[in-house]
C-alpha positions in Angstrom: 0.7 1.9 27.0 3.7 4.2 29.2 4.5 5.1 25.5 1.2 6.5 24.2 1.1 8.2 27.9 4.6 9.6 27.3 3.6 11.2 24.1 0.3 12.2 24.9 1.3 14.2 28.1 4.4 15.4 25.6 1.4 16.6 23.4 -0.9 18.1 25.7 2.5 20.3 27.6 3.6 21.8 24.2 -0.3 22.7 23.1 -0.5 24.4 26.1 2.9 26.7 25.5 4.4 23.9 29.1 7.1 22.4 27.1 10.0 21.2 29.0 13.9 22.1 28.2 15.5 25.6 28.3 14.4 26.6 24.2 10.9 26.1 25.3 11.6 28.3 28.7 13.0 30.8 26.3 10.4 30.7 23.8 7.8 31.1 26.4 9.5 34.2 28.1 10.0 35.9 24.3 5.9 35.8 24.7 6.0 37.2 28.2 5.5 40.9 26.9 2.1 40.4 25.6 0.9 38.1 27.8 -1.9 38.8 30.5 -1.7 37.8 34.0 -4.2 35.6 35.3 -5.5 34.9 38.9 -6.2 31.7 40.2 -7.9 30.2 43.5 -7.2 26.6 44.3 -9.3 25.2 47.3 -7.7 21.4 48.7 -6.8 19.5 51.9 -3.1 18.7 53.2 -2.8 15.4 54.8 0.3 15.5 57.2 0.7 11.7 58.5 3.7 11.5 61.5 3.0 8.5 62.4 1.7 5.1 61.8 2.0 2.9 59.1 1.8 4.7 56.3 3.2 7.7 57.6 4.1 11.0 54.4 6.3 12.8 57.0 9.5 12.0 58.7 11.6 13.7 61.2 14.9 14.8 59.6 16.9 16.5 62.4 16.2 17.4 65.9 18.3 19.6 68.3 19.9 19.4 71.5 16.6 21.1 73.3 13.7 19.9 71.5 12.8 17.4 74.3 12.5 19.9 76.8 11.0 22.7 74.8 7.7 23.9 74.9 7.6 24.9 71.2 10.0 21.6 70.2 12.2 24.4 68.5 14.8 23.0 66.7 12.3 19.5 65.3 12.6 19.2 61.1 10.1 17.0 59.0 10.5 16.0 55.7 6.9 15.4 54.2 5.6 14.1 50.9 2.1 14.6 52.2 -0.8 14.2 49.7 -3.6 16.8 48.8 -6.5 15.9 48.2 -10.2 17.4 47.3 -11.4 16.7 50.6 -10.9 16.3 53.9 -11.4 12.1 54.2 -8.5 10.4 53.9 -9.9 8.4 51.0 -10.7 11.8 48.9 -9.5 12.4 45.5 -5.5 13.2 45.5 -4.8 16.3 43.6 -1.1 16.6 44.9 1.5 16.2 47.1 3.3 18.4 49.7 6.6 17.6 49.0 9.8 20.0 51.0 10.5 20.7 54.5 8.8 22.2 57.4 10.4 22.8 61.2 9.8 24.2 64.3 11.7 28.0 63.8 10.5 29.6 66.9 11.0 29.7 71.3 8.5 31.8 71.8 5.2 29.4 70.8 4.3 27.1 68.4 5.4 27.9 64.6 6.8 26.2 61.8 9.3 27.2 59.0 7.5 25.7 55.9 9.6 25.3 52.3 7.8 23.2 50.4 6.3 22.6 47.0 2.9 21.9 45.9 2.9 19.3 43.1 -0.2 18.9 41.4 -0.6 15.3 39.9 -4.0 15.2 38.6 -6.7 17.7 36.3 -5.1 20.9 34.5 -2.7 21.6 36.2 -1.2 18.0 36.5 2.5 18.9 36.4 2.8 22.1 37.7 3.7 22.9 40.8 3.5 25.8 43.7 6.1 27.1 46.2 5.3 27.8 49.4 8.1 29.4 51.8 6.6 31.3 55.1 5.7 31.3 59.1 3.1 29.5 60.0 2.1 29.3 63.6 0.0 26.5 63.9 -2.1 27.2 66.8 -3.6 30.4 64.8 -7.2 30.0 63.3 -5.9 31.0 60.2 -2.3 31.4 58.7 -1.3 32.9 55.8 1.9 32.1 53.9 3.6 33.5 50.4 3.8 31.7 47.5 7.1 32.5 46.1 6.8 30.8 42.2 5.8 28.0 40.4 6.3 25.8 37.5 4.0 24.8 34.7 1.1 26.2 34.3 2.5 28.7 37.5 5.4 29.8 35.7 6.5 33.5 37.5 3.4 33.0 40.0 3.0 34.8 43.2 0.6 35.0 46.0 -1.1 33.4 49.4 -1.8 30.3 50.9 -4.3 30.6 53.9 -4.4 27.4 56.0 -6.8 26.2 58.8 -6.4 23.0 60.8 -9.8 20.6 60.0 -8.3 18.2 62.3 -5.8 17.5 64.6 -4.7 14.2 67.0 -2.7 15.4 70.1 -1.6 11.6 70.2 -0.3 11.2 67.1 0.0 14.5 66.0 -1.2 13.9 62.9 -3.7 16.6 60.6 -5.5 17.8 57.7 -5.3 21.3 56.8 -7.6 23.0 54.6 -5.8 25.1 51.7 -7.0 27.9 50.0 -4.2 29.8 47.1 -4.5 32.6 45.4 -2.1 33.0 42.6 -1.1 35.5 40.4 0.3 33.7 36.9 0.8 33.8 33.2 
């Protein structure tokens, strides 16, 4: 069964011009020339669990004045948060958040995100999205850059606006909603 799921995916990449290794990547940029660039809007939810059982995020490095700051500068999370079509926990997972995201700023409440959208399920299942940007967290809305991709987002470029859905002071856990727009080939 892994077999036939090996060669189907293996299929499926190299019908759509997505096959791995570097003579493929060359192949595919030979093309580039002629090819049109496409824009696409992706709409999902980021689940970011600190704490709890089955907790997607963990704290990687603190400094020496966290504790007594009022923007916990200096806090960094590693996350493999999932993304989902909804905002319920039990919705659909799309994705993961995968990459690193810390508090970057004295002045109020703001995170240093580098991470990378993975897509795991639908037509882009293997492609993935990078995010690397500001985002102050108590803003309504934030907007970060999307600095390239893989996949299906080969070259890409663009935004990713986030809004908290939901937040727990306790456990500081949240869902953001996501909304991309991408410029690919």
């Amino acid at each position: 069964m892994l077999c036939s799921l090996v060669i189907f995916t293996a299929a499926v990449q190299e019908a759509a011009g997505l096959k791995k290794g570097p003579e493929a990547v060359e192949k595919w940029f030979k093309k580039l020339p002629e090819a049109k660039e496409k824009v696409t809007k992706l709409h999902f939810y980021f689940h970011d669990t600190v704490s709890g059982k089955n907790s997607t995020a963990f704290v990687l490095a603190q400094s020496n004045i966290t504790s007594t700051s009022p923007t916990f500068f200096g806090v960094f999370n590693v996350a493999d948060d999932p993304l989902t079509i909804g905002p319920e926990p039990d919705s659909k997972i799309v994705g993961r958040a995968q990459g690193i995201y810390g508090t970057a700023s004295l002045e109020e409440i703001a995170l240093l995100m580098t991470l990378n959208f993975v897509f795991t399920d639908g037509k882009y299942n293997g492609s993935t999205l990078s995010v690397l940007g500001h985002n102050p967290i108590l803003h309504k809305y934030r907007e970060m850059p999307i600095v390239g991709g893989s996949g299906v987002f080969r070259l890409a470029r663009g935004i990713a606006t986030a809004q908290t859905v939901w937040y727990n002071r306790s456990s500081n856990n949240a869902v953001v909603e996501y909304t991309v727009m991408v410029l690919h080939y």
